[in-house]
C-alpha positions as CSV (number, residue, x, y, z in Angstrom):
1,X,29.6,-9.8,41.2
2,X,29.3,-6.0,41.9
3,X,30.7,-4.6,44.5
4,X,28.3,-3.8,47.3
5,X,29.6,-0.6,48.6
6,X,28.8,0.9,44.8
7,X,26.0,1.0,42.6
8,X,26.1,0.5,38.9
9,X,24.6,1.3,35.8
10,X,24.2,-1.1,32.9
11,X,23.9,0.7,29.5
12,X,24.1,-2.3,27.0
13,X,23.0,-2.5,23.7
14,X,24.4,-3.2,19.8
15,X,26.8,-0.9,18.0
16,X,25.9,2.7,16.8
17,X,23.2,2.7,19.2
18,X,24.6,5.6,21.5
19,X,25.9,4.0,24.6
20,X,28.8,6.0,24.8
21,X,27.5,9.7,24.6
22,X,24.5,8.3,26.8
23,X,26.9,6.9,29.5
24,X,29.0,10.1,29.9
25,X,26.1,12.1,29.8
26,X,24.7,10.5,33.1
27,X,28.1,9.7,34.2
28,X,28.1,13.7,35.0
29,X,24.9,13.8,35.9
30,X,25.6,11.9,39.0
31,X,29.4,12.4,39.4
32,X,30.3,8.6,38.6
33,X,33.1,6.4,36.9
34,X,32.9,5.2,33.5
35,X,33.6,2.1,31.9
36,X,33.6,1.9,27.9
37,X,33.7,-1.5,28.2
38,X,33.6,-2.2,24.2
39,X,36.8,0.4,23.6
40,X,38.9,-2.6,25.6
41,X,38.4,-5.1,23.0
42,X,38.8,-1.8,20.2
43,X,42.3,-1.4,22.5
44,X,43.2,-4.7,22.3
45,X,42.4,-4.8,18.5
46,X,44.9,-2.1,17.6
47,X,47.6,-3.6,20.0
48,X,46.6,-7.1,17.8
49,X,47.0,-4.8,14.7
50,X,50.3,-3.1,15.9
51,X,52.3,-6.4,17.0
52,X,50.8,-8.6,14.1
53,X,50.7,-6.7,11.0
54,X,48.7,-7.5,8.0
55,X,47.6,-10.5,9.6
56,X,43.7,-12.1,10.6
57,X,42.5,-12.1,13.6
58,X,41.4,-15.8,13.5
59,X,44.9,-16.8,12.4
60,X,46.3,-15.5,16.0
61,X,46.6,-18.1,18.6
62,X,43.8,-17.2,21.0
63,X,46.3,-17.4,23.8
64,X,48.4,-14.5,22.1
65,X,45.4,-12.0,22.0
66,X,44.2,-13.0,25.8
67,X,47.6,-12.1,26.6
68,X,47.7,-8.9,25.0
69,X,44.3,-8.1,26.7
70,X,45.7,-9.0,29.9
71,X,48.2,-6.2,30.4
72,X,46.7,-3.4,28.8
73,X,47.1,-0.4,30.7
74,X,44.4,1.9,30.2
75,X,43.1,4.9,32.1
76,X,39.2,6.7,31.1
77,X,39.8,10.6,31.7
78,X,36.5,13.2,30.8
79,X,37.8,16.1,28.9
80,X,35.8,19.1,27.0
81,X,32.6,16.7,27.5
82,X,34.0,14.1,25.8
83,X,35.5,10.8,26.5
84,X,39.3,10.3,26.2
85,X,41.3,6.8,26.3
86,X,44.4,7.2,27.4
87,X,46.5,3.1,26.2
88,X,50.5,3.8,27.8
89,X,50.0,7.2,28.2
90,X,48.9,7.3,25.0
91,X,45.3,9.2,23.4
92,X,44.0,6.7,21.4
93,X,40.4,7.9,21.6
94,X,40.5,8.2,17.4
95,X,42.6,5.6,16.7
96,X,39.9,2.6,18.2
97,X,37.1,4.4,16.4
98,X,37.7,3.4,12.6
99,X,35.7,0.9,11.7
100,X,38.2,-1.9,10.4
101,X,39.2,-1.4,14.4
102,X,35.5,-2.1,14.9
103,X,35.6,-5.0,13.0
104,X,38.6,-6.6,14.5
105,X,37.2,-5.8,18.2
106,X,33.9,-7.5,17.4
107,X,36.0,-11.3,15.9
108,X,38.1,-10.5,19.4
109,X,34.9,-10.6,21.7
110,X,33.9,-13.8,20.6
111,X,37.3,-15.5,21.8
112,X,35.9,-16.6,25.3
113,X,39.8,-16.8,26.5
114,X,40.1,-12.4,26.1
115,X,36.3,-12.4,27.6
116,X,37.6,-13.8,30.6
117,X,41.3,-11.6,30.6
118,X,39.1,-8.9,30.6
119,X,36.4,-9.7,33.0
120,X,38.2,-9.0,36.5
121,X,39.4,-5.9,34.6
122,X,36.3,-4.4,34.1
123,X,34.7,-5.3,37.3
124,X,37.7,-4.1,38.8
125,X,36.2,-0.3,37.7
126,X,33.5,-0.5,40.2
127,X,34.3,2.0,42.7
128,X,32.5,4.7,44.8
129,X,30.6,6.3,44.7
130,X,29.1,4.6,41.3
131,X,29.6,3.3,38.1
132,X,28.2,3.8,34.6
133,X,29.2,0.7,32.5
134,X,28.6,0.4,28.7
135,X,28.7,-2.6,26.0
136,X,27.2,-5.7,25.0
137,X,26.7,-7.9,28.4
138,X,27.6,-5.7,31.1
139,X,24.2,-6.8,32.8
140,X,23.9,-10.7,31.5
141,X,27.7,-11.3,32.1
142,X,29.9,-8.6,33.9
143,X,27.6,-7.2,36.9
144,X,24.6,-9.6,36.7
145,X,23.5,-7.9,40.2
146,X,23.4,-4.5,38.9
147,X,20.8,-1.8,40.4
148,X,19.5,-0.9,36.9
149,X,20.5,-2.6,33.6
150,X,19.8,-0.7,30.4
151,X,19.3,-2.2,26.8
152,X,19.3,0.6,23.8
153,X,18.8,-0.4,20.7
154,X,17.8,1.3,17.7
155,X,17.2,0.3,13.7
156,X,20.2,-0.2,11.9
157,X,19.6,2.0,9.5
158,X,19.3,4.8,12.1
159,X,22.8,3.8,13.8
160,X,24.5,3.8,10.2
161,X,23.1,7.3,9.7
162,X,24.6,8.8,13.4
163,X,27.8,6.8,12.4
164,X,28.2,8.3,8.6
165,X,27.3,12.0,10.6
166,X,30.0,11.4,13.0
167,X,32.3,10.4,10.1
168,X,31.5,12.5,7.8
169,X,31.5,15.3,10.7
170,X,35.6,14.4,11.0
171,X,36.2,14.5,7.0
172,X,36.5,11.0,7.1
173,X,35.0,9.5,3.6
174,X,32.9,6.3,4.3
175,X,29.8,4.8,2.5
176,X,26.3,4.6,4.2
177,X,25.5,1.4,2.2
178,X,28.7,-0.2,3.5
179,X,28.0,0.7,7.1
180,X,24.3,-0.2,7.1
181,X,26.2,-3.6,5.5
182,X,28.7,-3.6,8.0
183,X,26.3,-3.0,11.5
184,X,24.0,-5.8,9.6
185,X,26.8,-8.4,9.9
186,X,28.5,-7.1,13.3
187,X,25.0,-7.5,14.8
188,X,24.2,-10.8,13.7
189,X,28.1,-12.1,14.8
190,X,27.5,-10.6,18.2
191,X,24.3,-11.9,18.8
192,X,25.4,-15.7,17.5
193,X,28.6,-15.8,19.2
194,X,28.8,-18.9,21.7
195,X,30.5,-16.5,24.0
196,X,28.5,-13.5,26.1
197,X,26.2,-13.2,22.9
198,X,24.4,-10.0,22.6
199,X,21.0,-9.9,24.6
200,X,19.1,-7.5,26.9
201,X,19.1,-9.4,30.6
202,X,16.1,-10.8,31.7
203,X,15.6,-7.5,33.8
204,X,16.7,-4.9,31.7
205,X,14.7,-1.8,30.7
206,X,14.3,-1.2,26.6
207,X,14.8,1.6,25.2
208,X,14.3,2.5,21.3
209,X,16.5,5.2,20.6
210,X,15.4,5.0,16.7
211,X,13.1,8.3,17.2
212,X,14.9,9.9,20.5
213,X,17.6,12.3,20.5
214,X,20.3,12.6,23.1
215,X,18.7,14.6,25.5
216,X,15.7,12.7,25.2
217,X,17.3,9.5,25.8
218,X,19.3,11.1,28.8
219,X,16.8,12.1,30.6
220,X,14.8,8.7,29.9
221,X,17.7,6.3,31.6
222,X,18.1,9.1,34.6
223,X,14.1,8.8,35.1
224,X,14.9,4.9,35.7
225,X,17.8,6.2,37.9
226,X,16.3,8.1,40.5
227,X,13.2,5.0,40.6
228,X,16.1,2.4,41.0
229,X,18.7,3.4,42.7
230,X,17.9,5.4,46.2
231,X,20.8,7.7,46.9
232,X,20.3,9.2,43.2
């Protein structure tokens, strides 16, 4: 459960949608922690990837993987606006972001074992004087008691579009069809998986991002902030 000394944010939602930029944008705002939740399982997927080469993800023993997301050791620093993920000392803030990464993290989630590894982990972010959490049940699973619990979503078409920009934006040559293809059958696993499966909580506010830019969608979560949550 949350801690009660320290408020939190819920920004949940499927992938593409924004929850990232969204989250460090109020994270600033108010002067709070972050917690990318989804880049632990990306993190645990390229560990996966680096100690078992060339080989599935459902051909690991699930005890393997829950082991390697036990003992990550990763820091969230805010540089130049931007989010950086530091994995050993390492900036792995690219490396998580491809999308066979993506893919990998999103079989990973839906082990139950590395849900729970990573559980007391995440909650273990919760500090003064607040926290901004982001992924797919932070609300239904992580901190059911939060002050405000978020759910964006937006068409899949529109996430695939923001993802080929940012792509395309780092000369990095990927297919709009593919990803439309790809965010199609990520959504459906995550929303099907027996394990935390991807739903707003009962409580959460909605908000359509399809036709709202970043500003817009800023300044729409911080309007629910300063109703919510008194000291904001």
């Amino acid at each position: 459960m949350s801690n009660t000394t320290a408020p939190v944010i819920c920004l949940d939602g499927p992938s593409g949608v924004g929850k990232g930029t969204i989250c460090l944008a109020v994270a600033k705002r108010l002067g709070w922690h972050i917690l990318d939740s989804g880049s632990l399982y990306r993190i645990t997927a390229l560990q996966l990837s680096r100690q078992f080469t060339d080989v599935e993800v459902t051909s690991i023993e699930e005890s393997q993987v829950a082991d390697i997301a036990s003992n990550l050791n990763v820091i969230y620093n805010e540089e130049n606006f931007e989010l950086v993920i530091l994995l050993d000392g390492e900036n792995v803030t690219q490396l998580i972001r491809n999308e066979e990464i993506g893919d990998k993290a999103s079989k990973i989630a839906a082990i139950p074992a590395v849900r729970e590894a990573l559980l007391a982990r995440q909650r273990a972010f919760l500090q003064p004087p607040g926290l901004i959490a982001d992924g797919r049940d932070m609300g239904t699973v992580v901190f059911p008691d939060a002050e405000l619990k978020i759910y964006l979503t937006a068409s899949p078409e529109e996430r695939a579009q923001r993802r080929y920009k940012q792509l395309k934006d780092k000369e990095i040559d990927v297919n709009l069809a593919d990803l439309v293809k790809e965010l199609r059958e990520r959504d459906e696993r995550d929303m099907n998986r027996l394990a935390a499966p991807l739903k707003p909580a009962a409580d959460a506010i909605i908000i359509d991002t399809t036709k709202l830019n970043i500003e817009q969608v800023t300044e729409e979560v911080m309007r629910w902030v300063k109703q919510r949550i008194s000291q904001c």
